[in-house]
Steps between C-alpha positions, in 0.01 A plus 500: 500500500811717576856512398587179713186286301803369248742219608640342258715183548758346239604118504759502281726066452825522327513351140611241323545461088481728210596871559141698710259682278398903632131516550318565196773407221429189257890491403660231775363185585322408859700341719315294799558606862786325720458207682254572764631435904316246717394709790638406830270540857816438680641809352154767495483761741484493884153649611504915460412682746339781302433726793851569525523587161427863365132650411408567160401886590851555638601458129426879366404592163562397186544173302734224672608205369701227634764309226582094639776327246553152557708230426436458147754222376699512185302812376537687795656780321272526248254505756667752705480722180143486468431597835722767443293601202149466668619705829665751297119560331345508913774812551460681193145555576607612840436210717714375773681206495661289780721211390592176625738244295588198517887482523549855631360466853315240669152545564173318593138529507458724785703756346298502181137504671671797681558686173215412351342630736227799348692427156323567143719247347662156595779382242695157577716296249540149622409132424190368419418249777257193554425311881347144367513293220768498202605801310325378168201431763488706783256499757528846663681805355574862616702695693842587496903371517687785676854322446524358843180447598118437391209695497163286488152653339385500864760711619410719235161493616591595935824717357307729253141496619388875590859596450484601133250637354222282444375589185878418366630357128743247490729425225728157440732464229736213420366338825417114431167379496380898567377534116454115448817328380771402692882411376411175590183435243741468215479093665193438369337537157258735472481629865315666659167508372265823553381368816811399658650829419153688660595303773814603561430854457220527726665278758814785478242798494320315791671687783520871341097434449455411836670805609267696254714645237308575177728327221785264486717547160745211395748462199805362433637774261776665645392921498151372558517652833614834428221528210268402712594737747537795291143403334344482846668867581408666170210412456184736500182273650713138373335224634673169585348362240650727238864486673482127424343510145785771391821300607675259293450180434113575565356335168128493484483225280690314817258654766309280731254689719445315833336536833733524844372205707341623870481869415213586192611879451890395417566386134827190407615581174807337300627630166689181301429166419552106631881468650567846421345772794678826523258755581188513789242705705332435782294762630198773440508611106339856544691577851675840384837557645560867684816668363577772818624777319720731665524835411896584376609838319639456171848562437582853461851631301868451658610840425352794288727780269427832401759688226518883596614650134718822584442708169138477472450415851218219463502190667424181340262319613319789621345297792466123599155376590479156657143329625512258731339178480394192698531193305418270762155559582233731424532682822528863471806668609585821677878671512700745515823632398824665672781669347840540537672794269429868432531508144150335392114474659273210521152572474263335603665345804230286640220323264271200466615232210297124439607181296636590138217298392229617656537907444707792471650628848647821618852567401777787542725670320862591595573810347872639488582922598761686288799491689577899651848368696778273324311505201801237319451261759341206481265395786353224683191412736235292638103404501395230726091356429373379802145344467321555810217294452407193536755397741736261427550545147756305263759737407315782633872748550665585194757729390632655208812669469482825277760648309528815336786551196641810395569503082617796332384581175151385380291204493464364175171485361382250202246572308282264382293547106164475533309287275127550388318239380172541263 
C-alpha cells in the first residue's frame, strides 16, 4: 500500500448539554450527539459525472486530505473548534489540507469528490442523518448533511469508489447513530440495546466497507479525532485494532466483540454499555496503517557568534560544529555547504548525515581566521546547507547568519575545583 492507502473521514453533529469531554479525560461528563437530520432525496446530489472530474495520479505526492464542516446546529462553534484541532494535527505532520465550510462558501458534492480525489484523509463535521423510520428507530442510517443539501450512503458508494484509496480508515465523531446513540435515545429507557447499536454502526460503516476501507472509527468525544489521527501517524506497525483499544472511553470491561454482517474478515466492535454507545470499530483488527515518512532536515541555528579577544588574541568558541540530521525518515542524506565571508572556513562542505535516531552522520565545522585587516571591527557572514539528496526535502535550504565580535581585553576564564571521590 502507498502513501495514498489512508483516507480518513470525520462525521462530526453539533452538541447539545453538558460542556464536551477531550478524548481520553474522565473529568467532564458525556454529552449525547445533536438531534440527528432526516435525510431528504429531494435534496441529494444530481448524478456526477466523474469523468469530468480530475484523476487521482494528477494529484502528486504526498499526503492530502480534504476537511468538509457542516451545519452543525447550536454547537457549531464548538464543532468548528474541533475540526480546527484535528486538521491542525493532518498539517503538523506535513499533510495537505483543502477546506470546505459550511457558512464560508457554498459548496456541494461534486466539489468534495473532486478534492478527495487521491486523498489520504477525508475529514467532515456535519449531522448525523437517517432515510426511514423514526430517530429513536431508524431504518437506514449513513451519509452526510452538507448544510444545504444531502449526501446518501449510496452516493458515497458511486462518489468515492476507486477515487480514494481503497484500503482507507474512516473516522466519525459526534455524528448520531455513527457510534450507537443518537440525541434522540434519551426518549426511551434503556435504549439502545447491544444489537440495535451494532446495527446502527454497521449500517453507517456499510458504505466505507463496500468501498473497501480497512477500519471505520466512531466516538463522540470531542479531540477523539485528532488522537486518533495522531495515533494512526505515530505509530510504528499500530494496527487498527490497537488505535481503537488505546482511545478513550475504550473500557474493556464494556467491550463487546462482534462479527460485521456480509464480510467475515471485518470485525463490529462497541466500547459502552445499554443506552450509553460512544465508541466503535468496524473493520480488520491486525490491518497495520503505513505512516509515509518524508525525509525533512532538522532545524539548524538562526545565527552563530564568535568573540575575537584582542590581548591574547583567542577566539571563543574556537570553532562551531553542527551535524545535520533528518528527523523525518530514516533516509540518508547528502549536502553541502556554501559560504559567504572571508574571515572563517567550513570544512567539510559536502557530507552524508541519517535520522538522529538511527546513527551518527557527517558533520562540519565552521572555523573562524584571525582577522589581518580592521582587526577592531566586528564582522558578519553567511553559510547556506543545501541537501542535495533525496529530492524534495522538508526544509532542505538553511542559513545561518555568522557574526564575529571584537572584545578588548581577555576572556574570563572560571575555574572549576575538582572533586575526587574514594
Amino acid at each position: 500500500m502507498t502513501a495514498r492507502g489512508l483516507a480518513v473521514l470525520l462525521l462530526v453533529a453539533g452538541l447539545t448539554g453538558s460542556p464536551v469531554p477531550t478524548a481520553r479525560s474522565l473529568d467532564k461528563g458525556m454529552r449525547a450527539p445533536s438531534s440527528a437530520v432526516p435525510g431528504s432525496d429531494g435534496q441529494r446530489p444530481v448524478h456526477q459525472d466523474l469523468s469530468i472530474l480530475s484523476n487521482a495520479e494528477t494529484q502528486g505526492d504526498g499526503l492530502r486530505a480534504v476537511a468538509i464542516f457542516g451545519d452543525g446546529g447550536v454547537r457549531t462553534e464548538d464543532n468548528r473548534a474541533d475540526m480546527a484541532h484535528a486538521v491542525e494535527v493532518l498539517r503538523r505532520h506535513n499533510v495537505s489540507v483543502d477546506t470546505f465550510y459550511f457558512g464560508e462558501h457554498d459548496f456541494g458534492w461534486s466539489e468534495v469528490v473532486d478534492a478527495a480525489t487521491g486523498d489520504n484523509f477525508l475529514l467532515y463535521m456535519g449531522h448525523g442523518v437517517y432515510w426511514s423510520g423514526s430517530c429513536t428507530h431508524p431504518e437506514l442510517v449513513g451519509g452526510f448533511h452538507l448544510g444545504k443539501s444531502f449526501v446518501h450512503p449510496d452516493d458515497i458508494r458511486t462518489g468515492l469508489s476507486g477515487r480514494m484509496a481503497s484500503d482507507a480508515a474512516v473516522i466519525l465523531s459526534h455524528a448520531c447513530f455513527s457510534a450507537g446513540t443518537s440525541a434522540c435515545d434519551a426518549e426511551v429507557p434503556n435504549w439502545p440495546t447491544a444489537p440495535e447499536a451494532a446495527r446502527r454502526v454497521g449500517t453507517y460503516a456499510a458504505p466505507f466497507v463496500d468501498i473497501g476501507v480497512q477500519a471505520y472509527f466512531a466516538n463522540n468525544y470531542s479531540g477523539s479525532t485528532a488522537a486518533i489521527i495522531e495515533t494512526l501517524l505515530t505509530g510504528d506497525g499500530v494496527t487498527a485494532g490497537d488505535v481503537f483499544q488505546s482511545i478513550f472511553p475504550y473500557d474493556p470491561a464494556r467491550f463487546q466483540q462482534l462479527e460485521y454482517p456480509d464480510a467475515s474478515e471485518y470485525a463490529l466492535w462497541l466500547s459502552g454499555e445499554t443506552g450509553h454507545w460512544h465508541h466503535a470499530f468496524v473493520g480488520v483488527p491486525d490491518y497495520v496503517f503505513p505512516v509515509e515518512q518524508i525525509a525533512r532536515l532538522g532545524p539548524l541555528p538562526e545565527s552563530l557568534t564568535f568573540t575575537y579577544f584582542l590581548s591574547d588574541t583567542v577566539f571563543l568558541p574556537s570553532a562551531h560544529t553542527l551535524v545535520p540530521e533528518n528527523v523525518g525518515s530514516t533516509e540518508p542524506l547528502k549536502w553541502e555547504v556554501t559560504s559567504d565571508g572571508d574571515w572563517f572556513i567550513v570544512e567539510p562542505t559536502a557530507g552524508d548525515s541519517c535520522a538522529s535516531s538511527t546513527c551518527v552522520g557527517e558533520g562540519f565545522s565552521i572555523t573562524p581566521l584571525e582577522p589581518h585587516k580592521d582587526p577592531q571591527v566586528d564582522r558578519s557572514g553567511v553559510i547556506t546547507l543545501t541537501v542535495t539528496e533525496p529530492e524534495g526535502t522538508e526544509d532542505g535550504v538553511q542559513a545561518i547568519d555568522l557574526h564575529l565580535r571584537i572584545a578588548p581585553g581577555s576572556p574570563t576564564w572560571i575555574h572549576l575545583p575538582l572533586l575526587l571521590k574514594h
